[in-house]
N, C-alpha and C positions, 0 to 999 in steps of 0.2 A: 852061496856061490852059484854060477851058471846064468844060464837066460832061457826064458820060454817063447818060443821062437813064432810061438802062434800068437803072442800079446803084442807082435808086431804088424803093419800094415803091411811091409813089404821089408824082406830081409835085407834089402840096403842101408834099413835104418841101422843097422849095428855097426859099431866104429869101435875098432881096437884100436888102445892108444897106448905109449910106453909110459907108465907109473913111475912117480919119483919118488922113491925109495926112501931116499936122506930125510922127509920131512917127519917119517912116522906116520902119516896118513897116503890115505887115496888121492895122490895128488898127480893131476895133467897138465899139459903145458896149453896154454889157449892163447890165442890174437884177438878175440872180437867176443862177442857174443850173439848169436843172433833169435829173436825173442817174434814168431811170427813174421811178420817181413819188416822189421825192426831191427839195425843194428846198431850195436852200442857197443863202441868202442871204451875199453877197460883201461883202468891205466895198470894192474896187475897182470901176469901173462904167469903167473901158475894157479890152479885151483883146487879144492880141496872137492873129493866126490863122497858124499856121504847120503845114499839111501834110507837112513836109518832118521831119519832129523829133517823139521822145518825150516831149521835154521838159515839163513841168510844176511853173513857177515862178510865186511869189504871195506871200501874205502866209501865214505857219507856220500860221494857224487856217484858213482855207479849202483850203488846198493838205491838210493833215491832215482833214478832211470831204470831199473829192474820194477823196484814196487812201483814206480807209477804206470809201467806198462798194465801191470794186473789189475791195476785200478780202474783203468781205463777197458781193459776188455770184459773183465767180468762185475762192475760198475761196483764194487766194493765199498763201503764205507767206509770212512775213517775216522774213527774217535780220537 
């Protein structure tokens, strides 16, 4: 738990936000995504926040607009 306030650029970045409790996880409400100056509109509007994990699970049209950003910025390969 907590945050180290100095692994921030600037303390605006931190954003409290109300947890949904019902699901069992770390879960936010979201509208959009925004990925650099990239937005990608989601057709899900809650999310699961897990620090702990790579993981990156969703619906095949958003989850395919996330990795192809990454793709695309840090020229990543794809087997």
């Amino acid at each position: 738990g907590g945050s180290d306030i100095e692994a921030f650029a600037d303390s605006d970045d931190i954003r409290y936000l109300k947890v949904y409790a019902q699901t069992g996880y770390w879960a936010v409400q979201i509208s959009d995504i925004m990925m650099w100056e990239h937005k990608i509109v989601t057709s899900v509007k809650l999310a699961i926040v897990d620090t702990g994990t790579s993981l990156l699970i969703g619906p095949k049209n958003d989850v395919h607009s996330i990795f192809s950003l990454f793709i695309k910025k840090y020229n990543c390969a794809v087997s």
